[in-house]
The first five atom37 places (N, CA, C, CB, O) and aatype in JSON, in Angstrom:
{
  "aatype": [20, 20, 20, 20, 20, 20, 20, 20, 20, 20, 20, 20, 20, 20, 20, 20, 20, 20, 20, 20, 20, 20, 20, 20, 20, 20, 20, 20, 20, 20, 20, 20, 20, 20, 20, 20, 20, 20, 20, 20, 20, 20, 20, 20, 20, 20, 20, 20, 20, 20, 20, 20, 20, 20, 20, 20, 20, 20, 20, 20, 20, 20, 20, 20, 20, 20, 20, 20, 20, 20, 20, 20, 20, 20, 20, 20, 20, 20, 20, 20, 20, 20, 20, 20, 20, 20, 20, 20, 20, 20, 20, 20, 20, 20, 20, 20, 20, 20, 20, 20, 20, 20, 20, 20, 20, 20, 20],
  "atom_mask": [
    [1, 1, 1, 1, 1],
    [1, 1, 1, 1, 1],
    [1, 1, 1, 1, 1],
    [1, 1, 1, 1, 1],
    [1, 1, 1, 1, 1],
    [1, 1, 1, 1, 1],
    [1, 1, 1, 1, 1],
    [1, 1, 1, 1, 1],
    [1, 1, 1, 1, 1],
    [1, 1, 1, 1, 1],
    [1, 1, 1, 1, 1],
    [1, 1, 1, 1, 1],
    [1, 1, 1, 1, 1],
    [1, 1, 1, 1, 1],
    [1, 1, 1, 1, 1],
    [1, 1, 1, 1, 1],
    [1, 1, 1, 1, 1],
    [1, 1, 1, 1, 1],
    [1, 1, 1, 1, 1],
    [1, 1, 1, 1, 1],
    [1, 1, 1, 1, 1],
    [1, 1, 1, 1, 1],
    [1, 1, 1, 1, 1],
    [1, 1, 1, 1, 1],
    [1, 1, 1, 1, 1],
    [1, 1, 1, 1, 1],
    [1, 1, 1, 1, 1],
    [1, 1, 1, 1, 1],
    [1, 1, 1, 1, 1],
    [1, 1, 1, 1, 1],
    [1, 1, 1, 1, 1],
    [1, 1, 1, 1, 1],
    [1, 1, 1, 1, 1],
    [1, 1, 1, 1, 1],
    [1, 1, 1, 1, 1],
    [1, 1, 1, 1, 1],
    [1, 1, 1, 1, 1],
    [1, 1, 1, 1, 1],
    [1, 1, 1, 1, 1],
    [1, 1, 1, 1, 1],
    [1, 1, 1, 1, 1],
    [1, 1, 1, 1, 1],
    [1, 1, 1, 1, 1],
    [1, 1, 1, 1, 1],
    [1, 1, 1, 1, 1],
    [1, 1, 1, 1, 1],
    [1, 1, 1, 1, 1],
    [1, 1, 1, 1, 1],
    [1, 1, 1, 1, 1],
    [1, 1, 1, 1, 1],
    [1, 1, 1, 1, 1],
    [1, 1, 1, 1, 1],
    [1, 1, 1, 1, 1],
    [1, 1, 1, 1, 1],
    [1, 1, 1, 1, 1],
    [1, 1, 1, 1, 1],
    [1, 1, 1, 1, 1],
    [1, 1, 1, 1, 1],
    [1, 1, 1, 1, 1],
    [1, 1, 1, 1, 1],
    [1, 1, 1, 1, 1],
    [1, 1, 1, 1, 1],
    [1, 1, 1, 1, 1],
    [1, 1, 1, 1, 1],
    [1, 1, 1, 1, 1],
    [1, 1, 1, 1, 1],
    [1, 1, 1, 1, 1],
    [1, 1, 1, 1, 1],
    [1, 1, 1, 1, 1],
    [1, 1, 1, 1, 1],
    [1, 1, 1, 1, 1],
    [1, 1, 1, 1, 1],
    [1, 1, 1, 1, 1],
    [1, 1, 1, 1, 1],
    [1, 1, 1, 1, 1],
    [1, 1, 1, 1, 1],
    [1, 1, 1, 1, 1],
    [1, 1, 1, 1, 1],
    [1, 1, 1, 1, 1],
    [1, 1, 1, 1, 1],
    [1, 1, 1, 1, 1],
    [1, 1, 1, 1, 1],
    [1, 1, 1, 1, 1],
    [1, 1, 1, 1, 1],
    [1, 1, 1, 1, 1],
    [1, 1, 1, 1, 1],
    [1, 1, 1, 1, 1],
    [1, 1, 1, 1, 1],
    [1, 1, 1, 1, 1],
    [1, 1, 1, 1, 1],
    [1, 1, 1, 1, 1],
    [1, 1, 1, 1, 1],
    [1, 1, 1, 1, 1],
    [1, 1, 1, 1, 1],
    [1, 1, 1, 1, 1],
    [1, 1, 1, 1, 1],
    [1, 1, 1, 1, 1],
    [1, 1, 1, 1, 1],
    [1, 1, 1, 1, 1],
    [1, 1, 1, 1, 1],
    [1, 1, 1, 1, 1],
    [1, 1, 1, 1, 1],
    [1, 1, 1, 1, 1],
    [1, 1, 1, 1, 1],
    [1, 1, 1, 1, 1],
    [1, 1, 1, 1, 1],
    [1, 1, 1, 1, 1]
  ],
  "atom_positions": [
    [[-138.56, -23.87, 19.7], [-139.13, -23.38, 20.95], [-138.42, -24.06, 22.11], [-140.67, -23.63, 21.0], [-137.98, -25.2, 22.0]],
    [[-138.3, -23.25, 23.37], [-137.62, -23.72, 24.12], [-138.25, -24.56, 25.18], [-136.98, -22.84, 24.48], [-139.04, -24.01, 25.95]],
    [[-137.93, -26.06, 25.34], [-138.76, -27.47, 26.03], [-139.23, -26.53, 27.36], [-137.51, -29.23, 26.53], [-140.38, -26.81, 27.67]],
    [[-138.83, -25.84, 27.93], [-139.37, -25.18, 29.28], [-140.45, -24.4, 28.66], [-138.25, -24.19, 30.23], [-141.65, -24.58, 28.86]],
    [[-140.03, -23.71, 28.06], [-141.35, -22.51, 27.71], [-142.51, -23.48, 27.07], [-140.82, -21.06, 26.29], [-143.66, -23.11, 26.8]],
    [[-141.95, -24.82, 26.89], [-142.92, -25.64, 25.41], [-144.0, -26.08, 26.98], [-141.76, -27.68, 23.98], [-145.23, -26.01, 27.03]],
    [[-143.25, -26.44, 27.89], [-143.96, -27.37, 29.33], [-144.84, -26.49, 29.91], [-142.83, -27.89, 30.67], [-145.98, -26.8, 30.23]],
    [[-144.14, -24.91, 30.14], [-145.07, -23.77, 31.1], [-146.66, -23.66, 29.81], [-143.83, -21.59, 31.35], [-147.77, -23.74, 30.32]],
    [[-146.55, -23.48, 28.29], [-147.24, -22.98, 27.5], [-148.15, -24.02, 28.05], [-146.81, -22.78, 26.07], [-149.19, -23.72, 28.64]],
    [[-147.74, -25.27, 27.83], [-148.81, -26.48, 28.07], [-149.55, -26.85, 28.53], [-148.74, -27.13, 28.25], [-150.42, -27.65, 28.16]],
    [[-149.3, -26.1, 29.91], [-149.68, -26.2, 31.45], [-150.54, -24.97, 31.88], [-148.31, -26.26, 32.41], [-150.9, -24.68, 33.02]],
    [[-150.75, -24.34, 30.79], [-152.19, -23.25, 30.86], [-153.05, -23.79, 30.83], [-152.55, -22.29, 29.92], [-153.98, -23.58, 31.61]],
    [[-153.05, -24.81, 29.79], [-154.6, -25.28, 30.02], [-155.14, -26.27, 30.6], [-155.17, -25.46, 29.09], [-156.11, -26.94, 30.27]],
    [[-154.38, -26.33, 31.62], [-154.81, -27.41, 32.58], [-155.24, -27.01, 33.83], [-153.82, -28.32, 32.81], [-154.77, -25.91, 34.12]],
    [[-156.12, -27.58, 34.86], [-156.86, -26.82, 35.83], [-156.75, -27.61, 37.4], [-158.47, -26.71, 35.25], [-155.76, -28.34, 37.48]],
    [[-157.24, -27.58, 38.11], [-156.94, -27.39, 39.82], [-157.58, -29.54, 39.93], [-158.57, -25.45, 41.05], [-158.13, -30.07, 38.96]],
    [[-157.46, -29.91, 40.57], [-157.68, -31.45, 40.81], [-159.31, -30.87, 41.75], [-156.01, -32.55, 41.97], [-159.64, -29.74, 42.12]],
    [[-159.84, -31.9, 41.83], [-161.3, -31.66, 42.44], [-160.98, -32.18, 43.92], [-162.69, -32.62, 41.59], [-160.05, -32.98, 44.03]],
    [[-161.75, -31.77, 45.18], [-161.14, -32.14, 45.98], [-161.4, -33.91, 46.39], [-161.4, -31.12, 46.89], [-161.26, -34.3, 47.55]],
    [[-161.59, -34.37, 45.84], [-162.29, -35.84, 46.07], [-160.81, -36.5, 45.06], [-164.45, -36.12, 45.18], [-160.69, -37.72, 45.05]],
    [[-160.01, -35.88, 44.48], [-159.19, -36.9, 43.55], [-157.73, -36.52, 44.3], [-159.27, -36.53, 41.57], [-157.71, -35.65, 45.16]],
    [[-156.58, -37.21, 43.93], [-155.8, -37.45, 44.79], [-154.97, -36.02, 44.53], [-155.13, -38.89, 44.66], [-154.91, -35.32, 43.52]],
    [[-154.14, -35.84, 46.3], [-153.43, -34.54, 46.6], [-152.48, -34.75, 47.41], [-154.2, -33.52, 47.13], [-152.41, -34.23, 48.52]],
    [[-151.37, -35.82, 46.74], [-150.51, -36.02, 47.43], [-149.73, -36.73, 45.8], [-150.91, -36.87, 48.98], [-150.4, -37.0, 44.8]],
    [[-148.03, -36.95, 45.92], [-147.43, -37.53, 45.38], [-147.7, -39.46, 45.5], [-146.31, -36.87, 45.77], [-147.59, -40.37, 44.69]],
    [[-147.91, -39.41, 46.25], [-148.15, -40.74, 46.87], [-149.25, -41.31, 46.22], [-148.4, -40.71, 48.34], [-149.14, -42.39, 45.63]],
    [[-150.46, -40.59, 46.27], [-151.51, -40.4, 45.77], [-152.1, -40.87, 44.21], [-151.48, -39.26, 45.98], [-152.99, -41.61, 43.78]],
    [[-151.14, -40.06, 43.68], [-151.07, -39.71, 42.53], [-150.26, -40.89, 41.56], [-150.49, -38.37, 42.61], [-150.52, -41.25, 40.41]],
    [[-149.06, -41.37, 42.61], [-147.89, -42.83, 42.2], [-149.12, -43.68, 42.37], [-146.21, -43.36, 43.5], [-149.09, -44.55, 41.5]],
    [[-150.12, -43.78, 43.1], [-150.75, -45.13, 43.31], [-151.95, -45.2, 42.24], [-151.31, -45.31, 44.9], [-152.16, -46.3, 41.72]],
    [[-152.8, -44.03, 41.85], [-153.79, -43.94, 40.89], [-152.95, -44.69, 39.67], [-154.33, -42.3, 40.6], [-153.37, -45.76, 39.23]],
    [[-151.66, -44.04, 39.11], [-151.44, -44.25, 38.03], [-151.15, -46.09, 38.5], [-150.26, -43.13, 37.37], [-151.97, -47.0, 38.43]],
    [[-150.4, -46.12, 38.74], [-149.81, -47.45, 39.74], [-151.44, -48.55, 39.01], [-149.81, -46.91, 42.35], [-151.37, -49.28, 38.03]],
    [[-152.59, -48.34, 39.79], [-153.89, -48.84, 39.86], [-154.32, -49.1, 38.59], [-154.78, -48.0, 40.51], [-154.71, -50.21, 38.24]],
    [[-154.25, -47.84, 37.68], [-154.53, -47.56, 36.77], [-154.71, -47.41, 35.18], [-154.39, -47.31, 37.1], [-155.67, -47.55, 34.42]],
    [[-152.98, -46.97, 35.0], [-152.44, -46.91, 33.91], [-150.6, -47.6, 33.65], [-152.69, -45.42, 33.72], [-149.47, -47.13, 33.75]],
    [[-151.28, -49.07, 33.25], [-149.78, -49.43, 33.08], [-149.47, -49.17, 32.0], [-149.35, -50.71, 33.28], [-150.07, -48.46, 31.19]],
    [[-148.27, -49.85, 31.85], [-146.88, -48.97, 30.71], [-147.95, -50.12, 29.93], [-144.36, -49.19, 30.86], [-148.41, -51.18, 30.36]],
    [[-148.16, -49.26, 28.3], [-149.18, -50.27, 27.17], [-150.15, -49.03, 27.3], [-149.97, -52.23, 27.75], [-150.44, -48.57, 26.2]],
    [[-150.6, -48.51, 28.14], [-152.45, -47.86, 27.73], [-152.17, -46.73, 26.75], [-153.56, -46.98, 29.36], [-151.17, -46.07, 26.45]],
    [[-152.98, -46.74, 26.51], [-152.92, -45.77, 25.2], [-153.5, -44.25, 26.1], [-154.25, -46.46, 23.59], [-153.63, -44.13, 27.32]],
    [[-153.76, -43.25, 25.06], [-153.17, -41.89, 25.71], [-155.12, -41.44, 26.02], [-151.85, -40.51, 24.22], [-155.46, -40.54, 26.78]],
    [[-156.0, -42.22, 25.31], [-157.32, -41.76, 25.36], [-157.49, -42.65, 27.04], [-158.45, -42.31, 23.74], [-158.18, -42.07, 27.88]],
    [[-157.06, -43.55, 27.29], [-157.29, -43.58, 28.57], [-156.43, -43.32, 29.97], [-157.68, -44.56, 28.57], [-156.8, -43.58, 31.12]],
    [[-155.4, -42.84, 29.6], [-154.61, -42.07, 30.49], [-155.52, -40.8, 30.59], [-153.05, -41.8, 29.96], [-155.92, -40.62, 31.74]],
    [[-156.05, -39.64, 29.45], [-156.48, -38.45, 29.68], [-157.98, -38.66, 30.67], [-156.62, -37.69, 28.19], [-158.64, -37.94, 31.42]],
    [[-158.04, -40.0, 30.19], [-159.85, -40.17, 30.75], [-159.51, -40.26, 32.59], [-160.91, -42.27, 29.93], [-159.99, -39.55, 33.48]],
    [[-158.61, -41.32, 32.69], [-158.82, -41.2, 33.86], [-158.84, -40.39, 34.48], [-158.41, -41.64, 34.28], [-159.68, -40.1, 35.32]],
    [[-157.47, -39.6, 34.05], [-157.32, -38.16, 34.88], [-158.17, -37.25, 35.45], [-156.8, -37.38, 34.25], [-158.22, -36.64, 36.52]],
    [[-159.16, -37.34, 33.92], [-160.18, -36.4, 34.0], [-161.12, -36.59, 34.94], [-160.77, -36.27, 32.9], [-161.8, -35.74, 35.53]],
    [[-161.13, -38.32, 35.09], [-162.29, -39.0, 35.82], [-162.25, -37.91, 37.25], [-161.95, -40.95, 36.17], [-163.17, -37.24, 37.71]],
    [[-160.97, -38.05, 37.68], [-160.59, -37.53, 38.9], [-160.27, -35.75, 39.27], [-159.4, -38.36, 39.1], [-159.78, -35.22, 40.26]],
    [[-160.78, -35.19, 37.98], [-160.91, -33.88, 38.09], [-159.46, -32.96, 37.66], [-161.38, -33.69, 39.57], [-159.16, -31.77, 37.73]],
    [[-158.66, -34.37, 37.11], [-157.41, -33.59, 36.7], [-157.13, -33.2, 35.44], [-156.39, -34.21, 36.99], [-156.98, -34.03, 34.54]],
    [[-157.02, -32.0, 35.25], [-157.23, -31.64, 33.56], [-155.89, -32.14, 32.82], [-157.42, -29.75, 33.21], [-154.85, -32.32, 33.47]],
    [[-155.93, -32.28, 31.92], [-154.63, -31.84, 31.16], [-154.34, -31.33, 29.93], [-153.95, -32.68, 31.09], [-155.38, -30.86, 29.46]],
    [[-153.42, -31.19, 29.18], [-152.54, -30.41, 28.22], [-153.41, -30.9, 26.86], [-150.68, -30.89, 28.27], [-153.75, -30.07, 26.01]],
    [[-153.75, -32.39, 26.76], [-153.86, -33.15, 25.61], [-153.16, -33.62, 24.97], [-154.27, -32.81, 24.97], [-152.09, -33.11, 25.3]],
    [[-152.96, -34.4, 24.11], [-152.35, -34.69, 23.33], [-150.77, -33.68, 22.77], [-153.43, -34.88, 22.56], [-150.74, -33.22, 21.62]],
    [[-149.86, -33.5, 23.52], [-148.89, -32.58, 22.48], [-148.25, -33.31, 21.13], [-147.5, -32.04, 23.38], [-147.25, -34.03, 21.07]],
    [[-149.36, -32.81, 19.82], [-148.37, -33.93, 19.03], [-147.18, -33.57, 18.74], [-148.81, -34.38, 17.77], [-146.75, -34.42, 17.97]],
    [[-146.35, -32.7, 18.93], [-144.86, -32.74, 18.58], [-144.14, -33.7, 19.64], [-144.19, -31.18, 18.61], [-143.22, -34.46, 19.33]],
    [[-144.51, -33.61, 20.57], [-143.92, -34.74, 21.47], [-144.25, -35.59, 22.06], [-143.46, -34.54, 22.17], [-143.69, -35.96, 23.09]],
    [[-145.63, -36.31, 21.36], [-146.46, -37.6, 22.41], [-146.14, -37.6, 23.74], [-146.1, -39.17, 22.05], [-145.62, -38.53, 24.36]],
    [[-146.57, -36.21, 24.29], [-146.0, -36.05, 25.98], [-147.51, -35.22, 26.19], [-144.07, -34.84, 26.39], [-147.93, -34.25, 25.55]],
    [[-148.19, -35.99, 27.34], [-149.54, -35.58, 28.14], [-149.39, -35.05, 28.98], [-150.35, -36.36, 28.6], [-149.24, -35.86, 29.89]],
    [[-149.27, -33.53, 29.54], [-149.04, -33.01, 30.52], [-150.31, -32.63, 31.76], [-148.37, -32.02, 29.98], [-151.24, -32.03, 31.21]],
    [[-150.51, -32.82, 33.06], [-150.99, -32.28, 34.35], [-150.53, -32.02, 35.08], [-151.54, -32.67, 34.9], [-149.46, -32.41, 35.54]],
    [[-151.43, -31.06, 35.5], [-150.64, -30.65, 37.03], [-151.92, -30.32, 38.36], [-149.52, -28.85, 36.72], [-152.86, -29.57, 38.1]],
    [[-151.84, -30.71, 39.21], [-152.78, -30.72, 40.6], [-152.3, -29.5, 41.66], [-152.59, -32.37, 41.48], [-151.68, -29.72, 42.7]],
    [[-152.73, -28.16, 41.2], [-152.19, -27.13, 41.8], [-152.61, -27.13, 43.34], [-152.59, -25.91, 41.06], [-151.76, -26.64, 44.09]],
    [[-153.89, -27.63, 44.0], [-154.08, -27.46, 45.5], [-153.43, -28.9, 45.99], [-155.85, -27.21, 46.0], [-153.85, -29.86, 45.34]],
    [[-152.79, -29.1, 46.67], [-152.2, -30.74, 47.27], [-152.2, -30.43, 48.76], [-150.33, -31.32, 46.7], [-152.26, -29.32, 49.27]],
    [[-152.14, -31.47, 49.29], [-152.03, -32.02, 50.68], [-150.98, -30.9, 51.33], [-151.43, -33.73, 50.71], [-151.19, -30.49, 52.47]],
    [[-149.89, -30.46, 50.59], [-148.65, -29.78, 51.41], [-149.44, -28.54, 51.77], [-147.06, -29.43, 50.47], [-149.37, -28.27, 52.96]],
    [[-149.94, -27.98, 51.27], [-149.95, -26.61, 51.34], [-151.25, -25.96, 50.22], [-148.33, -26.12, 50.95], [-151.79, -26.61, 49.32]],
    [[-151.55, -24.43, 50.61], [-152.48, -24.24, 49.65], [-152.04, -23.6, 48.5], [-153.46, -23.61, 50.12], [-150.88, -23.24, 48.35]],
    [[-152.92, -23.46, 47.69], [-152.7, -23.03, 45.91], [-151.46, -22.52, 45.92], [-153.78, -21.77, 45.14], [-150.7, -23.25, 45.28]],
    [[-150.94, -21.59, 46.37], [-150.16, -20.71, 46.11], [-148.84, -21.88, 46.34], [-150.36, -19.26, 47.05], [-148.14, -21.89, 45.33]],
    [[-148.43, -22.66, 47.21], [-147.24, -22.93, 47.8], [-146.71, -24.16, 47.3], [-147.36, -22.95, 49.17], [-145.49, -24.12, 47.38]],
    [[-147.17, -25.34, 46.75], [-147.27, -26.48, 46.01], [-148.52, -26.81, 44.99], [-147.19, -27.43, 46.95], [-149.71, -26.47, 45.0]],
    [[-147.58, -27.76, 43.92], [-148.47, -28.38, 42.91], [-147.55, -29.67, 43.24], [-148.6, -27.66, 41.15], [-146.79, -29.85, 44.19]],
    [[-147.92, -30.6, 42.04], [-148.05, -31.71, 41.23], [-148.21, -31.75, 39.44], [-149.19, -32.27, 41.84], [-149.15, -31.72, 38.65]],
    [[-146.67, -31.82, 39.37], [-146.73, -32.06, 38.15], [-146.38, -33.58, 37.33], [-145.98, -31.09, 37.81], [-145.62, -34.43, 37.79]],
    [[-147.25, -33.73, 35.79], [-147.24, -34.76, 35.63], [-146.9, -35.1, 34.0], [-148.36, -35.14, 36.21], [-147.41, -34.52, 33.04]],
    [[-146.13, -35.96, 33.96], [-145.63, -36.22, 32.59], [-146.11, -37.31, 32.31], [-144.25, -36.26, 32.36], [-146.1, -38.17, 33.18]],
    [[-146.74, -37.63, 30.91], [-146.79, -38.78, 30.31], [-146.16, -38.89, 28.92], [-148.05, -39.12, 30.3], [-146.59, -38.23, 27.97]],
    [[-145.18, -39.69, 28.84], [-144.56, -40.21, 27.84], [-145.27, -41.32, 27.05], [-143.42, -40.61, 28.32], [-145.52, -42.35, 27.68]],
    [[-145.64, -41.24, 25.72], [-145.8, -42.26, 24.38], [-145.21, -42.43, 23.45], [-146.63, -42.21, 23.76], [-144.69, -41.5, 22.84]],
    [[-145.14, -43.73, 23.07], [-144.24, -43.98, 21.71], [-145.3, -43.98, 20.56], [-143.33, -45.56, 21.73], [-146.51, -43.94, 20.77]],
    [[-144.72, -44.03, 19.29], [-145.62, -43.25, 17.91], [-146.7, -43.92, 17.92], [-145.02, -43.31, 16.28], [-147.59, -43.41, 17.24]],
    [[-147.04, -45.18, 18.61], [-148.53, -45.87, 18.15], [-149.37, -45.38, 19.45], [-148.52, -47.88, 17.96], [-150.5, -45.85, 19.63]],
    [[-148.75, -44.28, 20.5], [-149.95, -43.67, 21.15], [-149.74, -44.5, 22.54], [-151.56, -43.92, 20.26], [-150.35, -43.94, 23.45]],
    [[-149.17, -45.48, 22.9], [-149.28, -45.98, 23.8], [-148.21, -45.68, 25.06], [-149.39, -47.07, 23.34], [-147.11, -45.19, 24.78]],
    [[-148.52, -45.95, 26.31], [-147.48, -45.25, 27.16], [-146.59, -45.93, 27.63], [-147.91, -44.65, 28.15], [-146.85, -47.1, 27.91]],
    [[-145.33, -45.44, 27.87], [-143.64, -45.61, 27.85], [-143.38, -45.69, 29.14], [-142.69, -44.39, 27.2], [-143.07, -46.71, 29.77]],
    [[-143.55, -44.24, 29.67], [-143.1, -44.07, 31.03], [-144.11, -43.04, 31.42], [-141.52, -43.62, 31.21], [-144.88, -42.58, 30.58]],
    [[-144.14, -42.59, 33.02], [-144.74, -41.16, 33.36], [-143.55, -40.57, 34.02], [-146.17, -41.13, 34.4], [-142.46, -41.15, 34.0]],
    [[-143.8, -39.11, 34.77], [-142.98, -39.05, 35.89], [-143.87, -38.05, 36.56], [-141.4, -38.65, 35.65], [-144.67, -37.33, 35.95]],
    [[-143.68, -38.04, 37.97], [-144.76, -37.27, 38.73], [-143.49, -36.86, 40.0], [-146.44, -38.42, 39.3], [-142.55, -37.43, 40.56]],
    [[-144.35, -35.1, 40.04], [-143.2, -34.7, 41.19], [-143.93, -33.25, 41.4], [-141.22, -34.63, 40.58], [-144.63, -32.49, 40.73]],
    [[-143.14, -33.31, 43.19], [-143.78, -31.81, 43.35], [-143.24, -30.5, 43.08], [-144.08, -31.62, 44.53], [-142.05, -30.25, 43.26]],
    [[-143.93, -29.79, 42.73], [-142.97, -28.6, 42.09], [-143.8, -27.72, 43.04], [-142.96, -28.18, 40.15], [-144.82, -28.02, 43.65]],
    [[-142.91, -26.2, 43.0], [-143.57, -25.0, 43.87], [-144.29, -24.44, 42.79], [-142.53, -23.85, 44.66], [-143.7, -24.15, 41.75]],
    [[-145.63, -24.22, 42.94], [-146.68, -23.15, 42.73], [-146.45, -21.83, 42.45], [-147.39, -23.05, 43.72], [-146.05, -21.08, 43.35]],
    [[-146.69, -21.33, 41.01], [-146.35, -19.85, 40.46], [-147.73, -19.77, 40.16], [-145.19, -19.56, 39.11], [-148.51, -20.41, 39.47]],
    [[-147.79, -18.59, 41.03], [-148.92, -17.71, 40.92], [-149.69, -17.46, 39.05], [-148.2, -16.17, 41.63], [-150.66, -16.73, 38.87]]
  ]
}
């Protein structure tokens, strides 16, 4: 399967950030920043997220990669910007790296 089509499939089932949780890149660098250092395991990376109304992908086990995305943000509305979010784990579940960035909004 192709890693793009594997990221868009992923990213269905994830849903809009609540407006009380963060909507900015900045935002979003500082939660994790606060939050989730490199070591946490993937049940509390998803928790927090969630804490804050940000859904995500779950667990992908073919690639210990946690995907979100925060479709309404600070730039602009639904339609014009998101926030997308990668979490990287190595095989015992725990986290490696993230990467967070804004991408344009498909309908």
């Amino acid at each position: 399967m192709n890693l793009g089509l594997f990221v868009v499939s992923s990213l269905i089932f994830v849903t809009t950030c609540e407006a009380n949780g963060p909507r900015t890149v900045r935002e979003v660098e500082s939660l994790i920043r606060e939050n989730l250092p490199v070591g946490s395991d993937r049940v509390r990376v998803i928790q927090v997220l969630s804490d804050r109304g940000i859904a995500t992908s779950g667990l992908q086990a073919r690639s210990g990669t946690v995907y979100a995305i925060i479709r309404t943000t600070a730039g602009g509305p639904q339609s014009e910007s998101a926030i997308a979010m990668e979490f990287f784990f190595d095989e015992g579940g725990r986290l490696l790296r993230h990467e967070v960035r804004e991408v344009p909004a498909r309908p």
